[in-house]
C-alpha positions as CSV (number, residue, x, y, z in Angstrom):
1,X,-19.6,16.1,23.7
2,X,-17.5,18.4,22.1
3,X,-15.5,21.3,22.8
4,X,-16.6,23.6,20.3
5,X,-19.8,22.6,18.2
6,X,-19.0,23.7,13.8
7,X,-21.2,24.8,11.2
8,X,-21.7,22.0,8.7
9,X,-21.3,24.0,5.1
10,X,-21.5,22.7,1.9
11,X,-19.6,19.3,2.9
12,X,-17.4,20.1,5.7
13,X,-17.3,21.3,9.1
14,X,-16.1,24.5,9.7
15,X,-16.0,27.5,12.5
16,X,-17.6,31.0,11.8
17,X,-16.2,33.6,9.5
18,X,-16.2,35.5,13.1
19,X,-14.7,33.1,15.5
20,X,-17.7,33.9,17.9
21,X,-19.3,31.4,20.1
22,X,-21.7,31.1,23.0
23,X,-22.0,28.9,25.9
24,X,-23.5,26.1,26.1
25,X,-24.8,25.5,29.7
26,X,-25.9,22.6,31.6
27,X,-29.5,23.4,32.7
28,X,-29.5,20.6,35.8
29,X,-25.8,22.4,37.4
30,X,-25.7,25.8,35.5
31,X,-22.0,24.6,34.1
32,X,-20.6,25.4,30.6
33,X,-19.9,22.6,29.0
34,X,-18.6,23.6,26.1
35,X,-18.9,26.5,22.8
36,X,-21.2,26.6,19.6
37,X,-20.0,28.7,16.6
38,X,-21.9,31.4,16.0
39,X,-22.3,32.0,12.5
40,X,-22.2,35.5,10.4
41,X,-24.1,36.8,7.3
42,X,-21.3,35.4,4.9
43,X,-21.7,31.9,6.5
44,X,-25.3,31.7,6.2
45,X,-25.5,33.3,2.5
46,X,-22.5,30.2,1.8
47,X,-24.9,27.8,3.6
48,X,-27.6,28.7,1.3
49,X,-25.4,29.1,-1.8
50,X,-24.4,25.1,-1.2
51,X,-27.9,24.0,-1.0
52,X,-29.3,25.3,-4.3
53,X,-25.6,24.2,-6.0
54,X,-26.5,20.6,-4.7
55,X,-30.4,21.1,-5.5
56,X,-30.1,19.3,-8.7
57,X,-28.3,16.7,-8.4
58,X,-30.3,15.5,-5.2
59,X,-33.6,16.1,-7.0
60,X,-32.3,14.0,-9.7
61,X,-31.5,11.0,-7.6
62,X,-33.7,9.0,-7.8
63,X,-36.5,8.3,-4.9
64,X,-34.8,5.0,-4.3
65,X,-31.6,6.0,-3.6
66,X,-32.7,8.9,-1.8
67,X,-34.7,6.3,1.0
68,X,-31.1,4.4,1.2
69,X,-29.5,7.2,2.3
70,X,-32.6,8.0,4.9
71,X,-32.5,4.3,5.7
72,X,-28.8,4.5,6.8
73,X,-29.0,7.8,8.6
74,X,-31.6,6.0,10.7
75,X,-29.1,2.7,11.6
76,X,-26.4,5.6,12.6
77,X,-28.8,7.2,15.0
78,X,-29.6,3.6,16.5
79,X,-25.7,2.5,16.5
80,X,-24.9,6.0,18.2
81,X,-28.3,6.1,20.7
82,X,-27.2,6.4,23.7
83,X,-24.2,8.7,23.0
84,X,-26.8,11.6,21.7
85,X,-29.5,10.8,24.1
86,X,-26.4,11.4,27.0
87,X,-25.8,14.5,25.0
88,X,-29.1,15.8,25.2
89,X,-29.9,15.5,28.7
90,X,-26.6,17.1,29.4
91,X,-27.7,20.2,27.5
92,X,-31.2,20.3,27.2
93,X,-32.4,19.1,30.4
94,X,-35.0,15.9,30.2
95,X,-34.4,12.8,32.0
96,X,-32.3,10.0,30.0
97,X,-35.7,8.2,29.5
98,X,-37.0,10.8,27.6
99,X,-34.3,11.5,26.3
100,X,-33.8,7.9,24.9
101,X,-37.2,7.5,23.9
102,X,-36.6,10.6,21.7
103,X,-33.6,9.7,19.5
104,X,-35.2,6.5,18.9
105,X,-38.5,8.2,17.4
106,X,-36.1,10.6,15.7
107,X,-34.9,7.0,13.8
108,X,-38.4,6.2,13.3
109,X,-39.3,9.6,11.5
110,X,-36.4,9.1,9.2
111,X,-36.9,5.7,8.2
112,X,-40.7,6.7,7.8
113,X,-39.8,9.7,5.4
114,X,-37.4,6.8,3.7
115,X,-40.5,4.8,2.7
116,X,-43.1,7.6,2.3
117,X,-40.3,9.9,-0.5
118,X,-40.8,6.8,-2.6
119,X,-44.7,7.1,-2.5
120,X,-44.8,10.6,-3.8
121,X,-47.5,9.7,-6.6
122,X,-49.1,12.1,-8.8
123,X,-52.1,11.1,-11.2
124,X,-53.6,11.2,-14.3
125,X,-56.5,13.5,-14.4
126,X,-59.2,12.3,-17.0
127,X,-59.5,14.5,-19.9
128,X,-62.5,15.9,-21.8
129,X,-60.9,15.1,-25.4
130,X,-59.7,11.8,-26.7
131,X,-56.3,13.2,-27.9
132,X,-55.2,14.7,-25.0
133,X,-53.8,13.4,-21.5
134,X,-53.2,15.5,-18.6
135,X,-50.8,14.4,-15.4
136,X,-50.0,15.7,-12.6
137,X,-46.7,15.4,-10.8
138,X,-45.1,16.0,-7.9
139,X,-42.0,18.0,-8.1
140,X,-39.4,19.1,-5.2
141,X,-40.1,22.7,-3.9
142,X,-36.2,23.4,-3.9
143,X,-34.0,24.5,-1.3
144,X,-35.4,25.0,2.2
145,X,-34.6,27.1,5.4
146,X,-36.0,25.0,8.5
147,X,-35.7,26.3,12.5
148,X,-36.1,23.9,15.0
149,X,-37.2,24.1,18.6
150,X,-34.8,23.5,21.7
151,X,-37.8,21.8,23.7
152,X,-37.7,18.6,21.3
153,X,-34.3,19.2,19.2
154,X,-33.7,15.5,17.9
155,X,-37.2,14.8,16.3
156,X,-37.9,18.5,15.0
157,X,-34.7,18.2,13.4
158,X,-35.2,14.6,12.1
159,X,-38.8,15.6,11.0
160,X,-37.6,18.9,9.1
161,X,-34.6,17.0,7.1
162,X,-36.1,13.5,6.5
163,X,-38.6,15.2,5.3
164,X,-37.2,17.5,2.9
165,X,-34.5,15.3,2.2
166,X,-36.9,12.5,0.9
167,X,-38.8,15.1,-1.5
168,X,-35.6,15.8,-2.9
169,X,-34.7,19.0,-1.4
170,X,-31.8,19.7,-0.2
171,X,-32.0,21.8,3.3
172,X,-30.3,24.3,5.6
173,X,-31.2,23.4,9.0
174,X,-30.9,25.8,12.0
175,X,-31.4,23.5,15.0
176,X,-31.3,25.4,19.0
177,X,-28.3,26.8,20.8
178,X,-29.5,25.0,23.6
179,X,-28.6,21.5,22.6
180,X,-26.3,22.2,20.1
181,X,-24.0,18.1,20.5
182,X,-26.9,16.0,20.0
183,X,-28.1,17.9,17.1
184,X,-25.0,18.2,15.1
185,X,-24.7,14.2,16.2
186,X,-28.0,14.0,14.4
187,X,-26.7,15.7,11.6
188,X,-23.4,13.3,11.2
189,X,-25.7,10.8,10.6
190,X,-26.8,11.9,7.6
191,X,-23.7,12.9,6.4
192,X,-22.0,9.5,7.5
193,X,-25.0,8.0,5.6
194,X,-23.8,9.3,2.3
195,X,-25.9,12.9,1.4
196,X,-23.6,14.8,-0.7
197,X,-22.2,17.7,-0.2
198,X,-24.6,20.7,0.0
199,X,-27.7,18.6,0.5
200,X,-27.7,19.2,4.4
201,X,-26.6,22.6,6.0
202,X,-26.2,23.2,9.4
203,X,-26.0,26.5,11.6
204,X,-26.1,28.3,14.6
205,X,-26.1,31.6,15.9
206,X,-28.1,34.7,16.6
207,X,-31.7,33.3,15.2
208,X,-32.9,36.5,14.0
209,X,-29.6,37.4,12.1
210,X,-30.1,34.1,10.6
211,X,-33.8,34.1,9.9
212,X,-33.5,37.8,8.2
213,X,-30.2,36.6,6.0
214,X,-31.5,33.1,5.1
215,X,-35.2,33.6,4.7
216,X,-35.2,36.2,1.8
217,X,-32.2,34.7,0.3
218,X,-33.2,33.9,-3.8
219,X,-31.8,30.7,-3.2
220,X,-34.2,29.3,-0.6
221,X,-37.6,28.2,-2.1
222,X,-39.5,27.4,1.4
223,X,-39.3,27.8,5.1
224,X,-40.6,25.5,8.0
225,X,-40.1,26.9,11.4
226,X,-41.8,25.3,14.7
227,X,-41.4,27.8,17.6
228,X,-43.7,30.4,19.4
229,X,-46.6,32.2,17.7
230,X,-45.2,35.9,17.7
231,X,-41.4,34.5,16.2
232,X,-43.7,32.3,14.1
233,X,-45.6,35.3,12.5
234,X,-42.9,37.5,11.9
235,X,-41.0,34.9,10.1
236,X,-44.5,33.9,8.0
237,X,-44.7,37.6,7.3
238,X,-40.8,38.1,5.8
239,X,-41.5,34.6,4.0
240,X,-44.8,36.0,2.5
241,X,-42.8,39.1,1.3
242,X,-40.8,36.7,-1.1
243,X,-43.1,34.4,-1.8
244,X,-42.1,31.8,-0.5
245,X,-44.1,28.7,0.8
246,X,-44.0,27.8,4.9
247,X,-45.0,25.0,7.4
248,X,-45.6,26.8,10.5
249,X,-45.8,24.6,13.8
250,X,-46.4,27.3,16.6
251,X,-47.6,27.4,20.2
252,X,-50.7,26.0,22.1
253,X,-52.1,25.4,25.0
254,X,-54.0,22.4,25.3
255,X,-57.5,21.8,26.8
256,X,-58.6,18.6,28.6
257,X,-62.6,18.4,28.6
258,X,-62.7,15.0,31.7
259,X,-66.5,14.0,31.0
260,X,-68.6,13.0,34.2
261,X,-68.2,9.1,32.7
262,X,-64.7,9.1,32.5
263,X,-62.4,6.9,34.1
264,X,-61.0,8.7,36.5
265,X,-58.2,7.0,37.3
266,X,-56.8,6.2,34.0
267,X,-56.9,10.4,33.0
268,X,-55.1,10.8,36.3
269,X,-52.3,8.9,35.3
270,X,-52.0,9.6,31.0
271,X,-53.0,13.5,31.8
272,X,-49.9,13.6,35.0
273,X,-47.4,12.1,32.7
274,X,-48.3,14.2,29.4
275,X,-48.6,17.3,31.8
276,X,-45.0,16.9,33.3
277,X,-43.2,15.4,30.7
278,X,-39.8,17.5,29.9
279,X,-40.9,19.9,32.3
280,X,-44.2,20.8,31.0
281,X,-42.1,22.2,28.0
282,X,-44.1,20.8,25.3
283,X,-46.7,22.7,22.7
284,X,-49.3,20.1,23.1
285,X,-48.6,19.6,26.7
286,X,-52.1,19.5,28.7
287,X,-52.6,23.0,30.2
288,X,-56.2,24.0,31.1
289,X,-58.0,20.8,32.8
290,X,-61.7,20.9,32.3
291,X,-63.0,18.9,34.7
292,X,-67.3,18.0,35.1
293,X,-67.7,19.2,38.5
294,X,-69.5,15.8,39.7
295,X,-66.2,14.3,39.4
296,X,-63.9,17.3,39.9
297,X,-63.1,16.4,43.5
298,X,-61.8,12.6,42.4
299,X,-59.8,13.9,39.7
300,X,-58.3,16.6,41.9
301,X,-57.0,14.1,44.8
302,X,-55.7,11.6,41.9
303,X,-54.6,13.8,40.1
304,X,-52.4,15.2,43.4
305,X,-51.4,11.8,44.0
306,X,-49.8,11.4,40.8
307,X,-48.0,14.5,40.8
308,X,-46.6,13.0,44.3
309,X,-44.8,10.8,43.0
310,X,-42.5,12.8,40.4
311,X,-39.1,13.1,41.4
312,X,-37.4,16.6,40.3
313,X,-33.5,16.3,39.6
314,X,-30.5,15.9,37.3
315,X,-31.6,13.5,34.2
316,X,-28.7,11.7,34.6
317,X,-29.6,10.7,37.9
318,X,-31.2,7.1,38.3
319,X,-35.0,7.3,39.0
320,X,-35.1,11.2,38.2
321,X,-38.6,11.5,36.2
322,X,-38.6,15.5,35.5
323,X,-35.4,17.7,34.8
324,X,-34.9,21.3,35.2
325,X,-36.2,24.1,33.0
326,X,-34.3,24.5,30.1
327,X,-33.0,28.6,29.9
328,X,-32.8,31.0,32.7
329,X,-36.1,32.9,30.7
330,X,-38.4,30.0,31.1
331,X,-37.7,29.4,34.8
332,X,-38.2,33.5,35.0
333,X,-41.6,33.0,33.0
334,X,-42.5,30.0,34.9
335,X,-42.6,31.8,38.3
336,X,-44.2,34.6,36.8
337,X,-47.1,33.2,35.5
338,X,-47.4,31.2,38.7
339,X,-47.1,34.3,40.9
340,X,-49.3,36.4,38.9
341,X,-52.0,33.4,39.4
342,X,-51.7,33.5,42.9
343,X,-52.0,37.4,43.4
344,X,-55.2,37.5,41.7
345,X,-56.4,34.6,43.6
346,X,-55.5,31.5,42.5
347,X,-55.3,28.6,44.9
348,X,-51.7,26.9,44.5
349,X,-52.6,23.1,45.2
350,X,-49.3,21.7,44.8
351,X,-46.0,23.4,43.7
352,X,-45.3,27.0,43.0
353,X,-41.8,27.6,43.7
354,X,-38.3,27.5,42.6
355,X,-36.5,23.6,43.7
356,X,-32.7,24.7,45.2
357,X,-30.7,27.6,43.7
358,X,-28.4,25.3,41.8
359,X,-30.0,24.4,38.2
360,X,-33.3,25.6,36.4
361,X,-35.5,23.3,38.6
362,X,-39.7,24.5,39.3
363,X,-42.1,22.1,41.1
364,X,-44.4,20.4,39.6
365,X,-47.4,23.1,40.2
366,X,-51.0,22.5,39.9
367,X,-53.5,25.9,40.5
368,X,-57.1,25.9,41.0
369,X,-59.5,28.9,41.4
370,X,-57.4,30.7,38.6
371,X,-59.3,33.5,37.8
372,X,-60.0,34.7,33.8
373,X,-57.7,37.3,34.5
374,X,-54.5,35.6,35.2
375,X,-51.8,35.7,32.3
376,X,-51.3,31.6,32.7
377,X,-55.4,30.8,31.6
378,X,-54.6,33.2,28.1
379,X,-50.7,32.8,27.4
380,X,-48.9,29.1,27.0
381,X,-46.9,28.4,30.7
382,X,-44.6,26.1,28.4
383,X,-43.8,24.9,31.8
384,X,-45.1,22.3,34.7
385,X,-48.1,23.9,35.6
386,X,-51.5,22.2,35.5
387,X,-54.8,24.5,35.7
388,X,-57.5,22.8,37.3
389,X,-61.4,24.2,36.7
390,X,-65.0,22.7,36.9
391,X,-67.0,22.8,34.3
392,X,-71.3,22.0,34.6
393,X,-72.3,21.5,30.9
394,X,-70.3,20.2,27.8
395,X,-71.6,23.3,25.8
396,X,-69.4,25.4,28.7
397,X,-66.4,23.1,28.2
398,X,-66.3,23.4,24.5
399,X,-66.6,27.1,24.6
400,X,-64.1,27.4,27.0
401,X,-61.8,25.3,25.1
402,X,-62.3,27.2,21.8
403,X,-61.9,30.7,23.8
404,X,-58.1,30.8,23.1
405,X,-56.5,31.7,19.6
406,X,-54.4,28.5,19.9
407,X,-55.6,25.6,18.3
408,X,-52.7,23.1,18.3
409,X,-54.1,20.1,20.6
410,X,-56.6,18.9,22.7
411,X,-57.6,16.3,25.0
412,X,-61.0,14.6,26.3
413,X,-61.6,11.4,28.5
414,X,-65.2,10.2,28.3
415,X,-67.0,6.5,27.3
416,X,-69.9,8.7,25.7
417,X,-70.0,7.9,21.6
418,X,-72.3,10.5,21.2
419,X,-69.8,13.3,23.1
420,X,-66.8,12.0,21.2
421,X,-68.8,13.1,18.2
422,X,-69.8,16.6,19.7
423,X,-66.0,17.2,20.5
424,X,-64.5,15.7,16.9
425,X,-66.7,18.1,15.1
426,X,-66.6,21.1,17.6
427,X,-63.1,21.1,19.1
428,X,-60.8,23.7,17.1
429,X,-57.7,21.7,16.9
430,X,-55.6,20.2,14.7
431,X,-54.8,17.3,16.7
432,X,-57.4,15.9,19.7
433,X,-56.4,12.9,21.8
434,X,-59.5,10.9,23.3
435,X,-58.9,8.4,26.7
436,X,-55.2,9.0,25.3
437,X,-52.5,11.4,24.7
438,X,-50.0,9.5,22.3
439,X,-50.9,11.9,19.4
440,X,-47.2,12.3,17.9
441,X,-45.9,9.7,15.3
442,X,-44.2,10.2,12.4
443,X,-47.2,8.5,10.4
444,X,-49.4,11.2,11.7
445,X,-49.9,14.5,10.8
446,X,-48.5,16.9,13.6
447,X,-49.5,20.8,13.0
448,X,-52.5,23.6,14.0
449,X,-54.7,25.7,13.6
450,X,-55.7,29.0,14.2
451,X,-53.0,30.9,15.7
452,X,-51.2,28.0,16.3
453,X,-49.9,27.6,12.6
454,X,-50.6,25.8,9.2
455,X,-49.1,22.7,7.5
456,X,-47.8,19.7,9.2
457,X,-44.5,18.5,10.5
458,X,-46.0,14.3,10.3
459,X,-47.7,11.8,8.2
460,X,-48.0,12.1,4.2
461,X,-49.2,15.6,4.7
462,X,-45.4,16.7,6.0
463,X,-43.9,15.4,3.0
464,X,-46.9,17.2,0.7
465,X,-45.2,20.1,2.2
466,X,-42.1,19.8,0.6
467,X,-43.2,18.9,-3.0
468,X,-45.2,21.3,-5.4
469,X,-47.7,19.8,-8.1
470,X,-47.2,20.6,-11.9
471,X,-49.8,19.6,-14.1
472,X,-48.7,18.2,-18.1
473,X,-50.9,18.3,-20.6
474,X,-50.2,16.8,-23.8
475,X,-52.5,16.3,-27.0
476,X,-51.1,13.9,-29.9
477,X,-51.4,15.2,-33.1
């Protein structure tokens, strides 16, 4: 942990032209623990500036050497583990389990982006003369402007870089405020791994002084931004006014259709630890639990019994499986949601109120009898609250799950072959997890639809992202 967290500009690490910085807070004891620089307009035109100098060169290098550098980032992450999973649970709030099991996916999406860059084929299209061949290839987009999300800060940022980095771009990365050490650790890597100068760019700051002065700058070529849905069309919209390409990974909130033949159990268990993991502050965190009202009674009470068990604290502390909130606005919009539930009738089974008065800790709350009114069954909680409702018909289920503009992920347990098929071809989503809810590897595609965004942040369709084709056609005299 350091003092004061820098910029990373064009090679070296260096305060704001200002000398402003903000606080960054423990959310478990509500301490500062230490600064982050706060960078101005003439930092973030400088940060931009160094990317397209170093453009060139990196797209030059070749794919090879570009996966070495990847490759090596990924061993400093694993030599320095448990020093930036500390780091983040300090800051950001998850327990050091989750914490841990983060920064080492973060070193699997970089090493996956190592081998994946050197894959980036194009193809010979087949001509309709003799004398003349046509190829396509796939060239690097250019610089790129990526934000990243406080709720996951390690593998957003791994995902946005790697990926860029292994198309050739070069990058200016703008990771969260909130956990400002473990992402600039995350940074170091790269830079101890040997990308030159320029090729990765790191700020902080005010987000929308830095979105406005980096987004329509001439030098960056493409933005990817995962965040909330009306941040996430405002910066689509100033992106679109200069052309410029974007991967937009927004907000959901996830159904879970629980069949009549599911096992009961085992959803109990997978849907309690997705639900409550990092505090319910996840996008594809389960939200509204569809349950077939034969079975709706078993899933409740095992479902309860689960949520029993988790024990609210300090991630630091030993046996600690859910932290606090992360900001003083989400614990504010947590208890909102929850008390405008309850006012309009909701039933609160479990939870509903603030844990102590030191930290940002809510119970683990689970609501039934929400009415269609309440703000929590049409806006993402992005917090620990479950919403439990019966369902007597799959047609009902589906439609309920499609009501929503969100389409991020979704969730179903059943043994039926035939209702795995209904829900694969119905389901709007861009992600559905069935009897599971591991749907995030860095071999996967990760992204939405609807509302919920376009493009991907995983799998060969995050590194399509990042390149642009270019067909040549040739015909020998």
């Amino acid at each position: 942990m350091t003092e004061t967290v820098l910029l990373h500009i064009d090679g070296a690490w260096v305060p704001g032209g200002t000398g402003e910085t903000l606080p960054n807070i423990n959310p478990a004891t509500g301490e500062t623990i230490g600064r982050v620089t706060v960078a101005d307009e003439n930092d973030i035109r400088a940060a931009a500036a160094a990317a397209a100098r170093a453009f060139p060169a990196w797209r030059a290098t070749s794919a090879l050497d570009r996966s070495a550098v990847l490759r090596r980032a990924a061993a400093l992450v694993r030599e320095k583990l448990a020093d930036i999973a500390r780091a983040m649970t300090v800051e950001q709030g998850k327990p050091l389990a989750e914490s841990r099991l983060e920064a080492t996916l973060a070193a699997e999406v970089i090493d996956w982006f190592a081998e994946e860059g050197r894959r980036a084929y194009g193809r010979v299209v087949p001509s309709r003369r003799p004398e003349v061949t046509q190829t396509v290839v796939q060239e690097p987009v250019g610089p790129v402007a990526s934000f990243a999300p406080w709720n996951f800060p390690l593998t957003q940022v791994a995902r946005k870089v790697a990926a860029a980095l292994a198309a050739g771009c070069t990058v200016v990365i703008k990771p969260p405020e909130e956990a400002p050490n473990c992402t600039s650790a995350l940074v170091e890597c790269f830079v101890e791994a040997g990308s030159p100068s320029g090729v990765v760019n790191l700020l902080f700051g005010v987000p929308a002084r830095v979105s406005e002065t980096l987004i329509p700058d001439p030098a960056i070529r493409k933005v990817s931004f995962t965040g909330s849905v009306p941040v996430g069309k405002q910066l689509a919209s100033l992106a679109g006014q200069h052309m410029k390409r974007v991967t937009m990974e927004l907000g959901g909130h996830a159904p879970v259709i629980i069949c009549d033949d599911a096992d009961i159990d085992l959803a109990a268990q997978r849907l309690c630890a997705a639900k409550f993991a990092n505090a319910g502050q996840v996008c594809i965190s389960p939200t509204r639990f569809l349950v077939h009202e034969s079975v709706a009674a078993k899933f409740q009470a095992a479902f309860l019994d689960r949520v029993s068990q988790i024990r609210v604290g300090n991630g630091l502390t030993e046996g600690v499986t859910m932290g606090p909130l992360n900001n003083e606005r989400r614990l504010a919009a947590v208890a909102e949601y929850v008390e405008d539930a309850r006012a309009r009738g909701a039933t609160v089974l479990t939870g509903g109120h603030r844990i102590g008065e030191q930290g940002l800790f809510y119970a683990p709350t689970v609501l039934t009898d929400v009415p269609a009114s309440a703000r929590a069954l049409s806006e993402e909680p992005f917090g620990p609250i479950a919403l439990l409702a019966p369902f007597s018909d799959l047609d009902g289920a589906i439609a309920e799950a499609n009501r929503l503009s969100f389409g991020l992920a979704a969730y179903a347990f059943t043994d039926s072959a035939a209702t795995i098929a209904r829900l694969s071809a119905e389901v709007e989503t861009g992600m559905l997890g069935i009897n599971h809810t591991a749907i995030s590897y860095a071999e996967t595609p990760f992204g939405g639809v609807k509302d919920s965004g376009y493009g991907s942040d995983g799998g060969g369709e995050a590194l399509l992202g990042y390149l642009q084709p270019k067909l040549v056609t040739m015909a020998v005299a």
